[in-house]
N, CA, C and O atoms as a printed pandas DataFrame, in Angstrom:
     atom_number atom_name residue_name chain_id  residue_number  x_coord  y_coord  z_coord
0              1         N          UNK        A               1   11.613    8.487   -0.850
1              2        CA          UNK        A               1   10.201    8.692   -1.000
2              3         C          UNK        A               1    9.585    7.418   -1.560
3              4         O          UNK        A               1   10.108    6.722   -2.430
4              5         N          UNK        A               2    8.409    7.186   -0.964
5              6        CA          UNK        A               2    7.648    5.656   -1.711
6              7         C          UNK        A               2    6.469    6.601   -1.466
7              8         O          UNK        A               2    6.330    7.674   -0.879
8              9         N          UNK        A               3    5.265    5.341   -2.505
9             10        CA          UNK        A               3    3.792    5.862   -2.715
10            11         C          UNK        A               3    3.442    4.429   -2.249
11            12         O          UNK        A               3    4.255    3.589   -1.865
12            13         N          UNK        A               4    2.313    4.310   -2.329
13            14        CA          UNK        A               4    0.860    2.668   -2.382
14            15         C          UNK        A               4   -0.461    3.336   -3.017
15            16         O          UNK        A               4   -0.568    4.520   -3.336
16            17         N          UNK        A               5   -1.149    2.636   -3.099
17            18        CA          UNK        A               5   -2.433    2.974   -3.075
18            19         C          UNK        A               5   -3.439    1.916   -2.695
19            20         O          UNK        A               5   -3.214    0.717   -2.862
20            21         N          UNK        A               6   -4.477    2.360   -2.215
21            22        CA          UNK        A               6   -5.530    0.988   -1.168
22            23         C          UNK        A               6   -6.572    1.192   -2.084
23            24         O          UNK        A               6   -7.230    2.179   -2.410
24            25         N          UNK        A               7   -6.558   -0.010   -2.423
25            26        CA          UNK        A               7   -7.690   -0.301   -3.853
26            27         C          UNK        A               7   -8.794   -0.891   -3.132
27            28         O          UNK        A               7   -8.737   -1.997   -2.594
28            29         N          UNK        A               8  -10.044    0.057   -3.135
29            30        CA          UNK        A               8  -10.950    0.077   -2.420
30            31         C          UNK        A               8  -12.412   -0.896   -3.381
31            32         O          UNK        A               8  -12.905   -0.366   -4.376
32            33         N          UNK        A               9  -12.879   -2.188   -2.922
33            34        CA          UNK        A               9  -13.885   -2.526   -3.029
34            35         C          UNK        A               9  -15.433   -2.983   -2.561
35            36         O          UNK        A               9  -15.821   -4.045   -2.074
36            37         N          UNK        A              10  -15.926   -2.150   -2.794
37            38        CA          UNK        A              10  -17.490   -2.047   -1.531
38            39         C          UNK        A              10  -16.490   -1.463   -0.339
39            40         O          UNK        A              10  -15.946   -0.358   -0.368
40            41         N          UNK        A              11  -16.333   -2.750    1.033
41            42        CA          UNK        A              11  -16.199   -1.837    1.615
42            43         C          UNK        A              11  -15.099   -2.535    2.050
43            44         O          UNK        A              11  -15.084   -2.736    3.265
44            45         N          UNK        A              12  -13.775   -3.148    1.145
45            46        CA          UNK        A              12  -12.935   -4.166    1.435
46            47         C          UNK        A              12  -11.832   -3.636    1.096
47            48         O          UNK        A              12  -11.959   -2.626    0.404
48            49         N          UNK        A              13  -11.024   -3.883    1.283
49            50        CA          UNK        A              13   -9.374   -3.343    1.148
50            51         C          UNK        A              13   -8.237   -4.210    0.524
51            52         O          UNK        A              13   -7.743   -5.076    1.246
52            53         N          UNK        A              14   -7.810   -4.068   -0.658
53            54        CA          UNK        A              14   -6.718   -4.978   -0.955
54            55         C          UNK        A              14   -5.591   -4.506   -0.596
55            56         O          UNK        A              14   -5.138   -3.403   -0.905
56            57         N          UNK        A              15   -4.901   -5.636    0.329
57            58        CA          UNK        A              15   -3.287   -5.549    1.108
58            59         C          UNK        A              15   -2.536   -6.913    0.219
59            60         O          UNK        A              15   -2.940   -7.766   -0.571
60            61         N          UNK        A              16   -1.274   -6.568    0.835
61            62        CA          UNK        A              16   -0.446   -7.425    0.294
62            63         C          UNK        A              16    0.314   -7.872    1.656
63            64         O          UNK        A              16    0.204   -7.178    2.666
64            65         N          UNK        A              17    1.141   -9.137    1.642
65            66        CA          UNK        A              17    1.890   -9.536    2.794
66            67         C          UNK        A              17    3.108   -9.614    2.217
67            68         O          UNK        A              17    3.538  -10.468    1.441
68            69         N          UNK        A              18    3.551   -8.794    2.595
69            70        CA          UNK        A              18    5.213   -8.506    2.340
70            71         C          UNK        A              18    6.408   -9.624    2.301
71            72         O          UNK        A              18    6.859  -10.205    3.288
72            73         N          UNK        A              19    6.659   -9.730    1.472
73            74        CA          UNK        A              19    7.731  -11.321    1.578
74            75         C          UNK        A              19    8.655  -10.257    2.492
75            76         O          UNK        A              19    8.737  -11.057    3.424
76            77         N          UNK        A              20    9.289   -9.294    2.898
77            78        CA          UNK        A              20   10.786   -9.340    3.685
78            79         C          UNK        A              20   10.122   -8.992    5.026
79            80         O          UNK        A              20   11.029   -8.502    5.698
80            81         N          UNK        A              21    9.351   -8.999    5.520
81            82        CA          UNK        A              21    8.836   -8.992    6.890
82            83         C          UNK        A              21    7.377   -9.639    7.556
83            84         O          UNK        A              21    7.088   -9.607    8.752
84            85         N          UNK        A              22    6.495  -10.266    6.394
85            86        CA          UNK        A              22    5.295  -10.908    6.292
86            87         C          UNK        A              22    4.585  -10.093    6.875
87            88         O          UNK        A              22    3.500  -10.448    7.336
88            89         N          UNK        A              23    5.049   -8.782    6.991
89            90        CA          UNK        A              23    3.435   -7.713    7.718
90            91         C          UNK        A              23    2.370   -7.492    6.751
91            92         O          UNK        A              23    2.701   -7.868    5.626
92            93         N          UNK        A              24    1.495   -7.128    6.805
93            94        CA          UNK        A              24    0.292   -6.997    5.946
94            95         C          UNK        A              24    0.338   -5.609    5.441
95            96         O          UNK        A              24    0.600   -4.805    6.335
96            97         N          UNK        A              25    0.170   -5.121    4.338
97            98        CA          UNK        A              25    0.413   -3.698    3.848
98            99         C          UNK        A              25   -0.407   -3.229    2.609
99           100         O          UNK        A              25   -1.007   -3.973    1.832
100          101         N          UNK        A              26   -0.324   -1.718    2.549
101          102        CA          UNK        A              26   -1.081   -1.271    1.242
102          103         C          UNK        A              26   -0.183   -1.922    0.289
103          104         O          UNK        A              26    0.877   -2.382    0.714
104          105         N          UNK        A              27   -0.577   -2.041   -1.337
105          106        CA          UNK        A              27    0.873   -2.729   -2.039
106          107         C          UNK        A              27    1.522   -0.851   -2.232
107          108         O          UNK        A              27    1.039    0.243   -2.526
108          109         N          UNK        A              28    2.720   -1.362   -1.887
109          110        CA          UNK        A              28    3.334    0.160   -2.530
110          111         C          UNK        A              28    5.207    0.095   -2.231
111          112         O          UNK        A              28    5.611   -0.788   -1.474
112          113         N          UNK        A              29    6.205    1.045   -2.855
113          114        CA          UNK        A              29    7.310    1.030   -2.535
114          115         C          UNK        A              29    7.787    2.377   -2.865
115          116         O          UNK        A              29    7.141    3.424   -2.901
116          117         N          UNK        A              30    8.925    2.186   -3.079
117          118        CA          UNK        A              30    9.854    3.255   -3.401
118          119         C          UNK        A              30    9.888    3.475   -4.599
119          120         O          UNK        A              30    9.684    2.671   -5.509
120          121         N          UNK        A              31   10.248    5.008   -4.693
121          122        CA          UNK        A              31   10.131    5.575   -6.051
122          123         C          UNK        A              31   11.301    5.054   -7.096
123          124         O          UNK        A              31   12.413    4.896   -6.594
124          125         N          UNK        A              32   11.186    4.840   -8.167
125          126        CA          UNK        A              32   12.257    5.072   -9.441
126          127         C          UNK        A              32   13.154    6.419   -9.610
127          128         O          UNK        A              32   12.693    7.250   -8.827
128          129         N          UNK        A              33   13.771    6.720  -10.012
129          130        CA          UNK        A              33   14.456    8.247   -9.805
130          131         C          UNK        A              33   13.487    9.171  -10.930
131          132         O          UNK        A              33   13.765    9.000  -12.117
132          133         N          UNK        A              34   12.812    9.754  -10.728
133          134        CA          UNK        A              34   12.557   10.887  -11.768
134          135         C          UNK        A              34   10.950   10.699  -11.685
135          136         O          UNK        A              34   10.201   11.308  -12.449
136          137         N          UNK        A              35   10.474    9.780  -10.666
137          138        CA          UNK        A              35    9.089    9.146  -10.994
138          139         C          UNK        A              35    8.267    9.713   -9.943
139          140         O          UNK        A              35    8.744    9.742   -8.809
140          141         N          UNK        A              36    6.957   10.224  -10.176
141          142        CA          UNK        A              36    6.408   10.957   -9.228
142          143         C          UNK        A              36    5.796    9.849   -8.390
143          144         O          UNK        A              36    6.078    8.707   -8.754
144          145         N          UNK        A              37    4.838   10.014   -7.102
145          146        CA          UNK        A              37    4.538    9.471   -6.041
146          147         C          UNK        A              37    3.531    8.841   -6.707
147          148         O          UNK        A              37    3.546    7.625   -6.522
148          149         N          UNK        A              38    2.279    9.412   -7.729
149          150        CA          UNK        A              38    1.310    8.684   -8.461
150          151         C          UNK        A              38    1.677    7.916   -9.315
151          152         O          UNK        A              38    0.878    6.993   -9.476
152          153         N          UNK        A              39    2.783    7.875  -10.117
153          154        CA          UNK        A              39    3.360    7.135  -10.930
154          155         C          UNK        A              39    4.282    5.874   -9.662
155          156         O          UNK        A              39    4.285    4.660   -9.871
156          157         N          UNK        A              40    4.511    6.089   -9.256
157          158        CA          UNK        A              40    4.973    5.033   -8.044
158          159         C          UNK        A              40    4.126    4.247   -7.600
159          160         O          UNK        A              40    4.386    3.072   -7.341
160          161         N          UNK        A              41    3.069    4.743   -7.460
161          162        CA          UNK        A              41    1.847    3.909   -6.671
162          163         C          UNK        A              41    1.304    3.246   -7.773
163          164         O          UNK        A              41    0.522    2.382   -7.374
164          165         N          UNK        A              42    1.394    3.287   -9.107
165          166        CA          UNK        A              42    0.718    2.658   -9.724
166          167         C          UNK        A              42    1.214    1.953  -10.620
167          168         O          UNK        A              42    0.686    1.293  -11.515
168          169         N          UNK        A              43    2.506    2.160  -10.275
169          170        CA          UNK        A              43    3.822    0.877  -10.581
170          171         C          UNK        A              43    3.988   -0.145   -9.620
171          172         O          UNK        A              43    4.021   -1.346   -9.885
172          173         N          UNK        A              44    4.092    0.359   -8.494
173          174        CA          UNK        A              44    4.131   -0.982   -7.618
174          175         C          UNK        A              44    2.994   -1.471   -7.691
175          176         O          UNK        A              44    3.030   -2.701   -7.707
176          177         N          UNK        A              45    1.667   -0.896   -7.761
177          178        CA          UNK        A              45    0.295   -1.983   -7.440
178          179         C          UNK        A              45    1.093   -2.776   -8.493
179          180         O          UNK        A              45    1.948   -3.608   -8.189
180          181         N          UNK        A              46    0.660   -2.373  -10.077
181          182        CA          UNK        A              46    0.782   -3.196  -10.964
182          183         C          UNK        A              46    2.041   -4.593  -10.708
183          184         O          UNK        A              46    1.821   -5.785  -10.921
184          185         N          UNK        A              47    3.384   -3.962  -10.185
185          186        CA          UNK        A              47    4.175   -5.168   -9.904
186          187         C          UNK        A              47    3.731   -6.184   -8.811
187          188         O          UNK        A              47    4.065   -7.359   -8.960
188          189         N          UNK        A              48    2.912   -5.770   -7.588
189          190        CA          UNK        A              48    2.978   -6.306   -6.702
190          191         C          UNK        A              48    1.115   -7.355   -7.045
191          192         O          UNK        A              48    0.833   -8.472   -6.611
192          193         N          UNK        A              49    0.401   -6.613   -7.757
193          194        CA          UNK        A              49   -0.930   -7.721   -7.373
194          195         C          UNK        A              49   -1.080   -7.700   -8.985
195          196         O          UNK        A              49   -2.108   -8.334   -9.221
196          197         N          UNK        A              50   -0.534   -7.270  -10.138
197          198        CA          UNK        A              50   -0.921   -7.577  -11.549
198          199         C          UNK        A              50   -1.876   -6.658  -11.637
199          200         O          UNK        A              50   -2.104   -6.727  -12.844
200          201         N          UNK        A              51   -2.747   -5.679  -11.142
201          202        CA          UNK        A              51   -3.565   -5.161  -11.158
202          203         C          UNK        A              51   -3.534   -3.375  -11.633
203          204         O          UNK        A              51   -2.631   -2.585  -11.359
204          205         N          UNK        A              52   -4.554   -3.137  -12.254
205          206        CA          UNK        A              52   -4.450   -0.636  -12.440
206          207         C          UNK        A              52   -5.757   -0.772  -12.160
207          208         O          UNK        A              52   -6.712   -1.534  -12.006
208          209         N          UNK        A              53   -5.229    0.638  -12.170
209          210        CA          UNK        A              53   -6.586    1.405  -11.497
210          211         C          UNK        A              53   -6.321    2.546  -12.487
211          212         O          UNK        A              53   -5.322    2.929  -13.095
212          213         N          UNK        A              54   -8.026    3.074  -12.392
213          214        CA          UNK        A              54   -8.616    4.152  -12.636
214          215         C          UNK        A              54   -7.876    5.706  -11.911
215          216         O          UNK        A              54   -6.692    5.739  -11.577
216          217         N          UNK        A              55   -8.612    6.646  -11.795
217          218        CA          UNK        A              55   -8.332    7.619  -10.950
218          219         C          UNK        A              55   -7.816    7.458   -9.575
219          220         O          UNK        A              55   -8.314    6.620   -8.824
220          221         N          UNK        A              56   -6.951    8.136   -9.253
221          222        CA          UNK        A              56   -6.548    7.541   -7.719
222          223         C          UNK        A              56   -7.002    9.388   -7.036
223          224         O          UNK        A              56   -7.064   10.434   -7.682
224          225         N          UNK        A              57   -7.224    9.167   -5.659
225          226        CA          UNK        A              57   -6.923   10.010   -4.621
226          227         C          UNK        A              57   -6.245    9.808   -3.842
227          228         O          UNK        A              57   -6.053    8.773   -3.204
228          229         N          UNK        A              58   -5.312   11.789   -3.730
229          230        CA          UNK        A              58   -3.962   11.544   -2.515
230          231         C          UNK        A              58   -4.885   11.552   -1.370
231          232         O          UNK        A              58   -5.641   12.471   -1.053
232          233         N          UNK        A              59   -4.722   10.344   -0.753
233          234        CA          UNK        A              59   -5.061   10.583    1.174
234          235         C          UNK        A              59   -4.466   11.468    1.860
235          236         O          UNK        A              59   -5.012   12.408    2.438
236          237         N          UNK        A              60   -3.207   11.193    1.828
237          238        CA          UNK        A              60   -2.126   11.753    2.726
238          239         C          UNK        A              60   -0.409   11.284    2.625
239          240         O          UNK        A              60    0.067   10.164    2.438
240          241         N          UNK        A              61    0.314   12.673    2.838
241          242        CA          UNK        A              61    2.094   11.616    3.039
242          243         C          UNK        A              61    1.891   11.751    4.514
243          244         O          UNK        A              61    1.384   12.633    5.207
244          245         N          UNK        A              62    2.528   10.429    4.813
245          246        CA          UNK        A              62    2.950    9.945    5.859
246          247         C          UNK        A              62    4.501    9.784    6.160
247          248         O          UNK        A              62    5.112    8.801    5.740
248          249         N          UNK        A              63    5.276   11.039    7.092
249          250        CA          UNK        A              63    6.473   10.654    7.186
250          251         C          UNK        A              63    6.491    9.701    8.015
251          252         O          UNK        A              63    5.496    9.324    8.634
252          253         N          UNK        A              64    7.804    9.138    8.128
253          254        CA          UNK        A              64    8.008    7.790    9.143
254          255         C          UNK        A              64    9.696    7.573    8.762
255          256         O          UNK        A              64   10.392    8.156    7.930
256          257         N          UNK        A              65   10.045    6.422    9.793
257          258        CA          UNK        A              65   10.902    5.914    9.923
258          259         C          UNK        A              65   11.057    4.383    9.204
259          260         O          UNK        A              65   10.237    3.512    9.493
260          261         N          UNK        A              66   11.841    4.189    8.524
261          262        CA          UNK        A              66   11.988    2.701    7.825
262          263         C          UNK        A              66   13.113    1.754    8.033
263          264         O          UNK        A              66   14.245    2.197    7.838
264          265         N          UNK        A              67   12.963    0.451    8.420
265          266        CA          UNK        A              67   14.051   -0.008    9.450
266          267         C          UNK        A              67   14.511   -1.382    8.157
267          268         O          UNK        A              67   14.144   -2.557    8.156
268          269         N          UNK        A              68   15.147   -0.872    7.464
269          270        CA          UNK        A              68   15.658   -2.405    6.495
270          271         C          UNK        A              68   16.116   -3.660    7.252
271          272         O          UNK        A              68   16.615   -3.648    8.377
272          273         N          UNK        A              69   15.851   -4.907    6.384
273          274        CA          UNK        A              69   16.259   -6.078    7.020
274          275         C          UNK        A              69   17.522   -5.840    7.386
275          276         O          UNK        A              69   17.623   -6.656    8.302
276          277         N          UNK        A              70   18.524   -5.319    7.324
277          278        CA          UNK        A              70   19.813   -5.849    7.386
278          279         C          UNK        A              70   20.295   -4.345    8.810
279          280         O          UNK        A              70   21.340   -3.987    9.351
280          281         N          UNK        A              71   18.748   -3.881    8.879
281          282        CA          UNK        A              71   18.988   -3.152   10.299
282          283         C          UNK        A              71   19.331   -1.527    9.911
283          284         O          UNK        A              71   19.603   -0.560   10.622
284          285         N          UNK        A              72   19.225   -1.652    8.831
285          286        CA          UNK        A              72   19.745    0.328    8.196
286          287         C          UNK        A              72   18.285    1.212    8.243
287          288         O          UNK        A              72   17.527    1.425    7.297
288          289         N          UNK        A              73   18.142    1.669    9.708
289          290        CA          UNK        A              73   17.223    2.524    9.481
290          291         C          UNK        A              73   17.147    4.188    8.640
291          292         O          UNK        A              73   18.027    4.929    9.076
292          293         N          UNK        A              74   16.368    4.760    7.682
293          294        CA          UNK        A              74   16.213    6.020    7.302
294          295         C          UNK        A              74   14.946    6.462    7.390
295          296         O          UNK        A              74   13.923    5.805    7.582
296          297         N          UNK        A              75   15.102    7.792    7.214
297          298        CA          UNK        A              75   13.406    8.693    7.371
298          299         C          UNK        A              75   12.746    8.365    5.823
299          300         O          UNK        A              75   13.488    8.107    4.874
300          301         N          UNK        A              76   11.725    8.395    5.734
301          302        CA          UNK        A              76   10.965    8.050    5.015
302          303         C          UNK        A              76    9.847    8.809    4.806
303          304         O          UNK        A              76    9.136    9.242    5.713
304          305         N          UNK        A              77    9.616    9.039    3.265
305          306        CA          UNK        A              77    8.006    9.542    3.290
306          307         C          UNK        A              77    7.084    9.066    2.180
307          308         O          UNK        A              77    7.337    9.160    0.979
308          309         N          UNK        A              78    5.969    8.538    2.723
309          310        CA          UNK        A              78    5.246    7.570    1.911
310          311         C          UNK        A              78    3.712    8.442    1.731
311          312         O          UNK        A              78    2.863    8.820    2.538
312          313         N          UNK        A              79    3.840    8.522    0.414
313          314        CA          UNK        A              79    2.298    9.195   -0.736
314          315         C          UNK        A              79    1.531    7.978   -0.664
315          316         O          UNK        A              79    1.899    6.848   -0.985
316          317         N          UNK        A              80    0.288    8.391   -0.147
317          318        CA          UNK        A              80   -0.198    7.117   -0.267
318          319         C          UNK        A              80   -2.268    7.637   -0.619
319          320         O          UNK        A              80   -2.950    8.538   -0.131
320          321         N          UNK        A              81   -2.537    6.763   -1.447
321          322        CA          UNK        A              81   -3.428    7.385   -2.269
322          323         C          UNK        A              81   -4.947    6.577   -2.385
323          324         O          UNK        A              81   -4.357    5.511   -2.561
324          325         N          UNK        A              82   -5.962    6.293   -2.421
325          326        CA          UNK        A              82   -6.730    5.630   -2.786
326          327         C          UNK        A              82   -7.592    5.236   -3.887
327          328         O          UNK        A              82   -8.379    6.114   -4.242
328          329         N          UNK        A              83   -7.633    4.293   -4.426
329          330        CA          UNK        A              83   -8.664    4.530   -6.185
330          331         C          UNK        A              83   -9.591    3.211   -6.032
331          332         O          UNK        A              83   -9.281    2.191   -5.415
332          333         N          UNK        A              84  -10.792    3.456   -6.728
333          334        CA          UNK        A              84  -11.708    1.898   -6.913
334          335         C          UNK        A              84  -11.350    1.270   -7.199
335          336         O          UNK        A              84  -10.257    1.509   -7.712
336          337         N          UNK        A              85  -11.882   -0.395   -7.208
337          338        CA          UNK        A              85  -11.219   -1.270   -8.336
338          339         C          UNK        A              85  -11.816   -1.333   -9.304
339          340         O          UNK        A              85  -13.043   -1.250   -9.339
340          341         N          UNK        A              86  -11.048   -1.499  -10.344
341          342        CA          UNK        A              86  -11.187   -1.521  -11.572
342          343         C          UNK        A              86  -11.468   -3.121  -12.236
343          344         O          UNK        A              86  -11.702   -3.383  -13.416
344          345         N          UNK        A              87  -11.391   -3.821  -11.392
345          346        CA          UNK        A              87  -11.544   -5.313  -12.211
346          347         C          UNK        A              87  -10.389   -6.055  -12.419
347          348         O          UNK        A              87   -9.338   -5.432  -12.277
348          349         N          UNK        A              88  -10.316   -7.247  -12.725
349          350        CA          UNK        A              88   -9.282   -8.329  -12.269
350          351         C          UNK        A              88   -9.105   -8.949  -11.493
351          352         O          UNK        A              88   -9.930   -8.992  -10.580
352          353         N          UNK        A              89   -7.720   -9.896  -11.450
353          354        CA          UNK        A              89   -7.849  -10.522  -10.539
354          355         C          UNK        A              89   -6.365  -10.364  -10.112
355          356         O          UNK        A              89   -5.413  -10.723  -10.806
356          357         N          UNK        A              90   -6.276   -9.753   -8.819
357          358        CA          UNK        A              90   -4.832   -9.869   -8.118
358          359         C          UNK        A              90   -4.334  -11.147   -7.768
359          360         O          UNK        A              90   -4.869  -12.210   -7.453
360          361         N          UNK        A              91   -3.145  -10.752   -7.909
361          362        CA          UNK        A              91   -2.064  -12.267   -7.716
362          363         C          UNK        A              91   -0.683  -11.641   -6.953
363          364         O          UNK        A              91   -0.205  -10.593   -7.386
364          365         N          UNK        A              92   -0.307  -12.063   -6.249
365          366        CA          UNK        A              92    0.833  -11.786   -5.140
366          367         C          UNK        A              92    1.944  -12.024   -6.539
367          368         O          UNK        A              92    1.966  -13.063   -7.198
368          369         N          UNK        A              93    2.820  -10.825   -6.796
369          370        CA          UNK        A              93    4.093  -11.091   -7.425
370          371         C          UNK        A              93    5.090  -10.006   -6.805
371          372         O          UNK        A              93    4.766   -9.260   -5.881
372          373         N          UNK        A              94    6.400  -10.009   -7.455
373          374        CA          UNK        A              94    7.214   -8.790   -7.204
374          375         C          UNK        A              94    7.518   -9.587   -5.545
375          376         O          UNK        A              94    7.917  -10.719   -5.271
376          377         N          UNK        A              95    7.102   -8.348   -4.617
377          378        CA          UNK        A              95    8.514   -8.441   -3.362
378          379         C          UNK        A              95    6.386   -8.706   -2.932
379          380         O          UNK        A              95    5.918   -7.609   -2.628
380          381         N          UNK        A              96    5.641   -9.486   -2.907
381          382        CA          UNK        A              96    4.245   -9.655   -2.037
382          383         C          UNK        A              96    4.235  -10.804   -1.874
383          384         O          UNK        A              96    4.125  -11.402   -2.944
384          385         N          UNK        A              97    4.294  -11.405   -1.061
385          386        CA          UNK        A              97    3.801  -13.239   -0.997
386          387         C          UNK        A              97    2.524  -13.207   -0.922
387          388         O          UNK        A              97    2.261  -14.343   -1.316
388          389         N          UNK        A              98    1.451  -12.677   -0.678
389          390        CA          UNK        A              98    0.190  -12.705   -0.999
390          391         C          UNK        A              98   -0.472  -11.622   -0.762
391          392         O          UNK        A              98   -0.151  -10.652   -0.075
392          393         N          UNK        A              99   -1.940  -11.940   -1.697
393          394        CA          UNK        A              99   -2.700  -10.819   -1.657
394          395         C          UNK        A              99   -3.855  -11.219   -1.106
395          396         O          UNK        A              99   -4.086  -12.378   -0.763
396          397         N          UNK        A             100   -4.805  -10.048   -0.977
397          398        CA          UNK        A             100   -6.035  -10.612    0.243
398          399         C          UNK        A             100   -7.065   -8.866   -0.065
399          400         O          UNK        A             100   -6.866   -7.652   -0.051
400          401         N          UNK        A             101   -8.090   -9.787   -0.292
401          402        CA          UNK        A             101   -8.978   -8.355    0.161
402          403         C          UNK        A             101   -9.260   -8.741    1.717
403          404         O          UNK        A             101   -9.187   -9.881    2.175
404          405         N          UNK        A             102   -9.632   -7.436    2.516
405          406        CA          UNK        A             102   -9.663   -7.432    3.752
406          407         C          UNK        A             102  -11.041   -6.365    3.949
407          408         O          UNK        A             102  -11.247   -5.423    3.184
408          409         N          UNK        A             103  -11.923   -6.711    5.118
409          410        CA          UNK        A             103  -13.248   -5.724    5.420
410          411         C          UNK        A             103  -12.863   -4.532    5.815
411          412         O          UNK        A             103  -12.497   -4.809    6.958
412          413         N          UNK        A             104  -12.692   -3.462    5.699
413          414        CA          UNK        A             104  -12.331   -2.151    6.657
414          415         C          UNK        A             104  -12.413   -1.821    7.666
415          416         O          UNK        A             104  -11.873   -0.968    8.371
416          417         N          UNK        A             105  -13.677   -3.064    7.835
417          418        CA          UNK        A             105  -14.031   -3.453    9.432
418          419         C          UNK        A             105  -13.481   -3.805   10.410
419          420         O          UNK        A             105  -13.725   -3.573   11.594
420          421         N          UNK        A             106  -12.141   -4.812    9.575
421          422        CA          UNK        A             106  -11.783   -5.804   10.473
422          423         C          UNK        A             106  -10.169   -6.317    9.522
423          424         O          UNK        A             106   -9.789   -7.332    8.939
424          425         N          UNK        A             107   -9.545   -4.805    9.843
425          426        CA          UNK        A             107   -8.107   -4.686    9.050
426          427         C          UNK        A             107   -7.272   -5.462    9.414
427          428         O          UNK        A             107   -7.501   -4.578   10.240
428          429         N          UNK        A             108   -6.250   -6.460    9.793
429          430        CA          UNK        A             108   -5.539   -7.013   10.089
430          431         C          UNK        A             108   -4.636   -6.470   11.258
431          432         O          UNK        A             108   -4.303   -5.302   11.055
432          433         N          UNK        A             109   -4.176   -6.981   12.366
433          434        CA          UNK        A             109   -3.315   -6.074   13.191
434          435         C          UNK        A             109   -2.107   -6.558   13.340
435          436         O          UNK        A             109   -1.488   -6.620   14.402
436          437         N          UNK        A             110   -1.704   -6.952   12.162
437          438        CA          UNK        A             110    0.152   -7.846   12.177
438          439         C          UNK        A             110    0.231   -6.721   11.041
439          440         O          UNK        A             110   -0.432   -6.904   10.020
440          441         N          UNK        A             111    0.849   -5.804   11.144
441          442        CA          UNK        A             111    0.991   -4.171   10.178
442          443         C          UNK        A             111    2.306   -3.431   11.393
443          444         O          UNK        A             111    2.477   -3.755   12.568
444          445         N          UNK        A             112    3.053   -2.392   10.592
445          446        CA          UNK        A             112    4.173   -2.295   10.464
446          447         C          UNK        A             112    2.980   -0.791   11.473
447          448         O          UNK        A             112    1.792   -0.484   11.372
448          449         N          UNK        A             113    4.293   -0.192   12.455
449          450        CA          UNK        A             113    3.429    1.195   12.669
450          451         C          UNK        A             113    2.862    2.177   11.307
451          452         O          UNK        A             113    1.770    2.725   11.160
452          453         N          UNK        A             114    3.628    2.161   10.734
453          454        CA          UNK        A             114    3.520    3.336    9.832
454          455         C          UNK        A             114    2.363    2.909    8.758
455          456         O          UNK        A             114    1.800    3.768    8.079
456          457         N          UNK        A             115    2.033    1.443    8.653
457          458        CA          UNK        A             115    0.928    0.879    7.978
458          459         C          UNK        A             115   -0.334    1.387    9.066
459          460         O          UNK        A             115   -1.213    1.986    8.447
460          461         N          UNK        A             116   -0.556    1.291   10.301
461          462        CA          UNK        A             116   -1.086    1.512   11.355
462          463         C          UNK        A             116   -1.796    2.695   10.811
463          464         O          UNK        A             116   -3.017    2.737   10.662
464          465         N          UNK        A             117   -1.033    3.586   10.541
465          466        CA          UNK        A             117   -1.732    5.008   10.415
466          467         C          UNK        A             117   -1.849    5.643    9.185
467          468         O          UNK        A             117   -2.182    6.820    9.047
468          469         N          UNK        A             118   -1.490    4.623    8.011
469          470        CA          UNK        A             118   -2.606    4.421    6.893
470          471         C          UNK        A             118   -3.546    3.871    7.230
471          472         O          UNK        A             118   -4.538    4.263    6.616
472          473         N          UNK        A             119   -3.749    3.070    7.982
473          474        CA          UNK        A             119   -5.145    2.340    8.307
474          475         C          UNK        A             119   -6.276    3.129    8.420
475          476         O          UNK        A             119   -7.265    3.389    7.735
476          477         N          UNK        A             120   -5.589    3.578   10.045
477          478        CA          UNK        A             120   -6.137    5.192   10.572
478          479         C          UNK        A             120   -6.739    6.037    9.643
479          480         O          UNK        A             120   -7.943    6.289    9.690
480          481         N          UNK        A             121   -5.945    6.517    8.754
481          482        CA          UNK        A             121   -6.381    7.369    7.850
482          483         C          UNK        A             121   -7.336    7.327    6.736
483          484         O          UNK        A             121   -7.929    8.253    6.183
484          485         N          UNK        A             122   -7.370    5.679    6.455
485          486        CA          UNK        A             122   -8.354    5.209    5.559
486          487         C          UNK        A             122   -9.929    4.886    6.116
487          488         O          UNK        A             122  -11.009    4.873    5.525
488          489         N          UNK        A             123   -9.469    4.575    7.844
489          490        CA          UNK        A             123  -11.066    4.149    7.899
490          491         C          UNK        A             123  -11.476    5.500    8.254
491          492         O          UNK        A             123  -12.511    5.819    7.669
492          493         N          UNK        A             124  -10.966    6.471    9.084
493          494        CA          UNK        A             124  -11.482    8.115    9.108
494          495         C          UNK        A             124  -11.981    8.201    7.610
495          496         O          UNK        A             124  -13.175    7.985    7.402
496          497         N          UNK        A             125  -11.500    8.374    7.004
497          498        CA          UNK        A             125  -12.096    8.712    5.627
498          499         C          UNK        A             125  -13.144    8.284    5.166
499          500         O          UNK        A             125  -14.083    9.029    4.885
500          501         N          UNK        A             126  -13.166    6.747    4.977
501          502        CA          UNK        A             126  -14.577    6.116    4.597
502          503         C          UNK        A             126  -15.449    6.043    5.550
503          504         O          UNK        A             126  -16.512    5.453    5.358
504          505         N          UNK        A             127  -15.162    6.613    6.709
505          506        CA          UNK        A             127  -16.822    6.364    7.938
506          507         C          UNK        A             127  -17.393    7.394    7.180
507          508         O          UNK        A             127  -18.534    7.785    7.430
């Protein structure tokens, strides 16, 4: 199980670019053992852009398939949540080579499928 959350500003989106595949993504990962999906999501933001948030909302889990570098695919299910920003300034750390706010308008299309339909799910929501 992994969480993210898409830290929503005006009408811009902070992603991260994944150092083990350089796709563009919500920041988010896999859980700790004992750690819920909101507590996940708001551990990885913090590792991955330095950044918390306020209140989050669950969007949606998204099951999927997850294909590791070394080729070990498993099923997967990713909590994935949305909250405002709260202020600061993100910085690419942890497993992100960079961070980026992005328009909602105009999301990036180098994204993993299963990022695809967080996308999906985020701009349905905010139209």
């Amino acid at each position: 199980m992994g969480a993210g959350v898409a830290v929503i500003q005006r009408e811009t989106v902070l992603l991260v670019r994944r150092g083990d595949n350089a796709l563009w993504d919500v920041p988010g990962g896999g859980a700790d053992a004992g750690e819920s999906p909101e507590d996940t999501a708001r551990r990885e933001l913090r590792e991955e852009t330095g950044l918390s948030v306020g209140p989050v909302r669950a969007l949606g889990i998204f099951p999927h398939q997850h294909t590791y570098p070394d080729g070990n695919v498993v099923a997967w299910e990713t909590h994935l949540f949305t909250a405002d920003f709260a202020g600061g300034e993100p910085c690419a750390s942890d497993d992100a080579a960079q961070v980026r706010w992005w328009p909602l308008a105009a999301l990036p299309g180098d994204v993993s499928e299963a990022t695809g339909t967080y996308f999906a799910a985020l701009t349905t929501v905010r139209a």
